[in-house]
C-alpha positions as CSV (number, residue, x, y, z in Angstrom):
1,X,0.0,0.0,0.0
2,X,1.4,3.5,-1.2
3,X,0.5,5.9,1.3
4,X,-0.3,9.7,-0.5
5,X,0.7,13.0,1.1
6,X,-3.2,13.6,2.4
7,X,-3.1,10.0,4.0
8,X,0.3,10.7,5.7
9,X,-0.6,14.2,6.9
10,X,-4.1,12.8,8.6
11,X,-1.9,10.0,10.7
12,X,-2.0,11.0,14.2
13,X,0.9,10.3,16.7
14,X,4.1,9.0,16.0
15,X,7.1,9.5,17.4
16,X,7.1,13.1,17.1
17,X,4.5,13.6,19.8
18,X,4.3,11.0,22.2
19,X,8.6,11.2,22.4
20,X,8.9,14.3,22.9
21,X,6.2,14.4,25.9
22,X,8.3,11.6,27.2
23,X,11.4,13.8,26.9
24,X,10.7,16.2,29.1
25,X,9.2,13.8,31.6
26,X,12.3,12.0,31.3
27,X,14.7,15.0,32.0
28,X,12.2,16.3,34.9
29,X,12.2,13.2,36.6
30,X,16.4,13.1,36.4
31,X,16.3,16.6,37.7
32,X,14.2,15.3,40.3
33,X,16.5,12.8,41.4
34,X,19.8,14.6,41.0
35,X,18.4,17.2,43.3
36,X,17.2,14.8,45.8
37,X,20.7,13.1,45.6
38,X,22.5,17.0,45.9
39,X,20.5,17.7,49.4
40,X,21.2,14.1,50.5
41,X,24.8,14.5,50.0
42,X,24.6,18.2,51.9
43,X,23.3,17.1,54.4
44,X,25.5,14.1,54.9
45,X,28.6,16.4,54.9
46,X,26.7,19.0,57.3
47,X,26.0,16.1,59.6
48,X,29.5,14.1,59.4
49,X,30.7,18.5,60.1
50,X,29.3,18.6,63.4
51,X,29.1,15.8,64.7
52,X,32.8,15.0,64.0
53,X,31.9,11.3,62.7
54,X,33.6,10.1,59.3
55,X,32.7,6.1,59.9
C-alpha cells in the first residue's frame, strides 16, 4: 500500500508527539533525582561536620 501525502498528513501520533512528551518527563524526573541526591549529599557532609563522625 502506497501511502499519498493527504493519507500521511491525517496519521495521528508518532514519534514526534508522544517522544517528545516523554522527553521532558524523562529529563524532569532526572532533575528530580539529582536534586534529591545534591540535598542528601549536603546534608551528609553538614552532619558528618558537626558531629565530628567520618565512619
Amino acid at each position: 500500500m502506497i501511502l499519498t501525502d493527504e493519507n500521511l498528513s491525517m496519521i495521528i501520533g508518532g514519534a514526534t508527539s508522544s517522544s517528545y512528551g516523554a522527553s521532558y518527563i524523562n529529563a524532569i524526573a532526572r532533575l528530580v533525582n539529582t536534586l534529591l541526591e545534591v540535598g542528601r549529599t549536603i546534608g551528609s557532609a553538614i552532619r558528618y561536620k558537626t558531629r565530628g563522625n567520618y565512619c
